[in-house]
Structure formats: C-alpha cells, structure tokens
C-alpha positions, 0 to 999 in steps of 0.5 A: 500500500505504501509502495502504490501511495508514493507512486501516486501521491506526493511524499508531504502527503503519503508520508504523513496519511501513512503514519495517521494510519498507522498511529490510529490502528496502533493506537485503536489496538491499545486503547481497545484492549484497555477498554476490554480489561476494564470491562473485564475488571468491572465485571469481575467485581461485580461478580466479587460484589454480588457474591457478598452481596448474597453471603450477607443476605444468607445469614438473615436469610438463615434464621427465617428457614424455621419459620414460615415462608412469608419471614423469608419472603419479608427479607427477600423483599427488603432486599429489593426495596433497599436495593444497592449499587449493585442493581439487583433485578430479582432474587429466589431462595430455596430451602429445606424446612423443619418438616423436611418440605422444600420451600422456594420463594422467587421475587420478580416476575421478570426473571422468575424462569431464570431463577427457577431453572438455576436453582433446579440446576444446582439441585446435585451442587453441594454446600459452599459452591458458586455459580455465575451465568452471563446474559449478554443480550439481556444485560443481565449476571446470575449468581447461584450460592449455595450455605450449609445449614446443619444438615440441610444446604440453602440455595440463593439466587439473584439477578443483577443488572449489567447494564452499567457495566457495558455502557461504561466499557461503551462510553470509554470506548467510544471517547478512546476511539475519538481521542485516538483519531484526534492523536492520528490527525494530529500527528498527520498535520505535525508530519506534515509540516515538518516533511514539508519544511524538509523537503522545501529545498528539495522542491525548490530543487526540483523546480529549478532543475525543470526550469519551467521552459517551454519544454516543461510546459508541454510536458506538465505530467512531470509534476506527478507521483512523489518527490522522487519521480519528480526529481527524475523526471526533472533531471530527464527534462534538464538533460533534455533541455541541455542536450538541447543548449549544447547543440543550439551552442554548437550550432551558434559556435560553428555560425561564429566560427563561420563569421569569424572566417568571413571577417578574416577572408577580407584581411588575408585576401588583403596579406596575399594580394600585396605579394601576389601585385609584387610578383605580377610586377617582377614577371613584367621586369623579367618579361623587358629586363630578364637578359640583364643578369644584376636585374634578374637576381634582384627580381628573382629575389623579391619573387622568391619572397613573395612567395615566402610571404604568401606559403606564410600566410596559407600555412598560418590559415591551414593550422588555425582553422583546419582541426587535427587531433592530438597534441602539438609542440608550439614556439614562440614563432608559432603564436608571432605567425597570428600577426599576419591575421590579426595586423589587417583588422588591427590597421582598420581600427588603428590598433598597434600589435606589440609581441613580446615573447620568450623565444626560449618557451614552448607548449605543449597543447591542441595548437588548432584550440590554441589558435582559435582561442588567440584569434578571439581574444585578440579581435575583442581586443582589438576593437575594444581598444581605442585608436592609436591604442596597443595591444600587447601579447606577452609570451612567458614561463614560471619556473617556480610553478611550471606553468606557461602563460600567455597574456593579452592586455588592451587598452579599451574601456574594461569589462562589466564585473558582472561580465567577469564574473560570469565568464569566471564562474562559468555561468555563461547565461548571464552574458549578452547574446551578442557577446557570449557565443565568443566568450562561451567558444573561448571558456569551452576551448579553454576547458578542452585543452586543459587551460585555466583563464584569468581575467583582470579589467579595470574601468578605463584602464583595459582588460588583461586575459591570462592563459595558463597551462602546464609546462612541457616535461620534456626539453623543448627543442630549438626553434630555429 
C-alpha cells in the first residue's frame, strides 16, 4: 500500500496519511484492549460484589428457614426495596424446612424462569459452591450460592443488572476511539509540516532543475507521483533541455566560427594580394629586363619572397582553422605567425600589435584550440581598444610553478564585473547574446585543452586575459 501511495501521491502527503494510519490502528489496538480489561475488571467485581452481596443476605436469610415462608419472603423483599449499587433485578431462595418440605420463594416476575431453572440446576451442587451465568443480550449476571445449614444446604439466587457495566466499557470506548483519531490527525498535520519544511529545498530543487521552459510546459505530467519521480523526471527534462543548449551552442559556435572566417577572408585576401601585385610586377621586369643578369637576381629575389610571404600566410590559415587531433609542440614563432591575421583588422581600427615573447618557451597543447582561442581574444581586443591604442601579447614561463602563460592586455574601456564574473564562474547565461557565443567558444576551448583563464579589467584602464597551462616535461627543442 505504501509502495502504490508514493507512486501516486506526493511524499508531504503519503508520508504523513501513512503514519495517521498507522498511529490510529496502533493506537485503536491499545486503547481497545484497555477498554476490554476494564470491562473485564468491572465485571469481575461485580461478580466479587454480588457474591457478598448474597453471603450477607444468607445469614438473615438463615434464621427465617424455621419459620414460615412469608419471614423469608419479608427479607427477600427488603432486599429489593433497599436495593444497592449493585442493581439487583430479582432474587429466589430455596430451602429445606423443619418438616423436611422444600420451600422456594422467587421475587420478580421478570426473571422468575431464570431463577427457577438455576436453582433446579444446582439441585446435585453441594454446600459452599458458586455459580455465575452471563446474559449478554439481556444485560443481565446470575449468581447461584449455595450455605450449609446443619444438615440441610440453602440455595440463593439473584439477578443483577449489567447494564452499567457495558455502557461504561461503551462510553470509554467510544471517547478512546475519538481521542485516538484526534492523536492520528494530529500527528498527520505535525508530519506534515515538518516533511514539508524538509523537503522545501528539495522542491525548490526540483523546480529549478525543470526550469519551467517551454519544454516543461508541454510536458506538465512531470509534476506527478512523489518527490522522487519528480526529481527524475526533472533531471530527464534538464538533460533534455541541455542536450538541447549544447547543440543550439554548437550550432551558434560553428555560425561564429563561420563569421569569424568571413571577417578574416577580407584581411588575408588583403596579406596575399600585396605579394601576389609584387610578383605580377617582377614577371613584367623579367618579361623587358630578364637578359640583364644584376636585374634578374634582384627580381628573382623579391619573387622568391613573395612567395615566402604568401606559403606564410596559407600555412598560418591551414593550422588555425583546419582541426587535427592530438597534441602539438608550439614556439614562440608559432603564436608571432597570428600577426599576419590579426595586423589587417588591427590597421582598420588603428590598433598597434606589440609581441613580446620568450623565444626560449614552448607548449605543449591542441595548437588548432590554441589558435582559435588567440584569434578571439585578440579581435575583442582589438576593437575594444581605442585608436592609436596597443595591444600587447606577452609570451612567458614560471619556473617556480611550471606553468606557461600567455597574456593579452588592451587598452579599451574594461569589462562589466558582472561580465567577469560570469565568464569566471562559468555561468555563461548571464552574458549578452551578442557577446557570449565568443566568450562561451573561448571558456569551452579553454576547458578542452586543459587551460585555466584569468581575467583582470579595470574601468578605463583595459582588460588583461591570462592563459595558463602546464609546462612541457620534456626539453623543448630549438626553434630555429
């Protein structure tokens, strides 16, 4: 039963009706078995009382046999007027007289058949014997005793009332029974109270987890059974719903990634075609002046770098936006090639690009992650920095802790702190939809390849974002 009510109730409601249920039966078990002892206790003293009662009566009883009848009759009937708490309802005597004859006297219509039959029962009983017969559904209690009179036995009979007695075992009954389910209401209402109290949290929980989004709102039945099916069914609808925020994420991020490529196609198209006009104007010197040899070395030079300068930049493109798995060692020259990405947006707004890097350091990371987060980090700042204002890009180790960092610090107007804090914190919901798809692609890179992120801004003064990761445990190459 318990098992069912929690499947279809709630634990505030099912925990305290099962202990109301439980309490109650106990309690109307105990009570009722109390009732019955006194009951029983009651009815044993009346038996104790009646007894007395006829042994009393006896003994005037006694000294009337030798006479007439109607002496006996006489104390019979002052027996009923005074009649007692006892209640008795009529009584027989039966006796055997100075001339041998049996004389029986019975007081009380009502009950005469009952005592007649008594007495005739215990006609073979002998003197000093007790007989007691109930009758329930008449509420009645006879008592048969029986006195030794020199040779001869005295048979008395009485009838009591027990009335009395069931109606208060009745009454206790009834007034237990009430008080027991007051006792039962009562503990229900405390249990649940406090069940409430202690599973506030809980339900605070659960409401929090299911978000009530749209998701929640379709799916309404998440709210039944106890608390426990409805934490499940909360946790399902919240892996439902991030399932489905990754994936919007993702799909954000990727249209990001998209843009971002957009942006840079302008810059590089821009970095090719500065070369690629030089070598169109050497091919047209070699064409008119390639029979002169001092003309044809010089211009065979400058073709030769052109072309340097072009394999740069499709080799700086290929390893930032083409991903491959495993892990890279990267150099100090590695990070300096993001120079020819970032200098044509940093020309468009104005923004010097200062390098300063440990050619000595290297790190050892997902370079295409690594190259990525650089990029966004350094378009934001970028355009947060004011014009004529410098972007700096430190490159440097910390021997003492084994760590690597890389620092980009600008120069613009700082960041919110609530800004901050949320991209610390990683609660990434409460920044701007405009500025957190690159701030959430820059934490979810930063968590890919094992990296810690720091942020110090202060109002007016610039933003430095830190970089950290561990250093390499073995020696790093030379880079040159």
């Amino acid at each position: 039963m318990q098992s069912r009510l929690r499947q279809t109730l709630p634990l505030t409601l099912a925990l305290p009706l099962f202990v109301a249920v439980a309490i109650f039966v106990v309690a109307v078990g105990t009570t009722q078995l109390g009732v019955r002892l006194l009951q029983s206790n009651s009815e044993s003293a009346l038996r104790d009382q009646a007894a007395v009662f006829l042994d009393a009566l006896a003994g005037n009883i006694a000294a009337e046999t030798s006479d007439t009848p109607a002496a006996v009759e006489r104390q019979l009937e002052a027996s009923l007027t005074y009649r007692t708490a006892l209640l008795e309802e009529a009584m027989a005597a039966r006796w055997t007289d100075a001339s041998g004859t049996t004389q029986t006297m019975v007081l009380g219509e009502a009950h005469r058949s009952l005592l007649a039959t008594a007495l005739d029962d215990a006609a073979n009983l002998g003197a000093g014997e007790t007989v007691f017969s109930a009758f329930p559904d008449r509420g009645l209690l006879l008592v048969l005793r029986t006195y030794a009179m020199d040779d001869r036995v005295l048979f008395l009979a009485a009838t009591f009332d027990t009335t009395p007695v069931k109606e208060t075992a009745d009454t206790a009954s009834g007034v237990a029974l009430g008080i027991d389910f007051l006792v039962a209401i009562i503990a229900a209402i405390a249990v649940y109270v406090i069940t409430r109290r202690a599973l506030a949290p809980l339900d605070t929980f659960i409401n929090r987890l299911a978000d009530q989004d749209a998701l929640t709102t379709a799916l309404a039945s998440w709210r039944q059974g106890d608390e426990l099916r409805q934490l499940e069914a909360a946790l399902a609808l919240r892996e439902r719903s991030e399932a489905e925020r990754m994936k919007l994420l993702e799909q954000m991020a990727q249209q990001e990634r998209d843009a971002l490529l957009a942006r840079m196609a302008a810059g590089i198209a821009h970095e090719v075609r500065n070369p690629l006009a030089g070598l169109k104007n050497g091919v047209s010197t070699l064409k008119r002046y390639g029979d002169r040899p001092d003309v044809r070395e010089q211009t065979l030079d400058l073709l030769e770098k052109g072309l340097d300068s072009i394999g740069r930049v499709v080799d700086v493109t290929l390893s930032t936006y083409r991903r491959r798995s495993g892990t890279s060692r990267l150099f100090a020259r590695d990070i300096r090639d993001l120079d020819l990405l970032i200098q044509p947006e940093a020309r468009r707004f104005g923004v010097q690009l200062e390098w300063v890097l440990d050619e000595a350091v290297a790190i050892d990371v997902d370079g295409d992650a690594l190259r990525q987060i650089l990029i966004n980090l350094l378009l934001n700042a970028v355009r947060a920095s004011p014009a004529k204002g410098k972007v700096t890009v430190t490159l440097a180790q910390d021997v003492r802790e084994n760590t690597v960092s890389i620092e980009i610090q600008d120069e613009g107007q700082g960041m919110p702190p609530e800004m901050v804090a949320a991209i610390i914190s990683g609660q990434l919901e409460a920044i701007p939809a405009e500025r957190g798809i690159g701030i959430w692609v820059i934490a979810n890179l930063v968590e890919q390849i094992g990296a810690s992120l720091s942020i110090r801004s202060e109002d007016g003064a610039g933003t430095m974002v830190r970089i950290t990761l561990a250093a390499p445990t073995a020696p790093a190459a030379t880079n040159g």
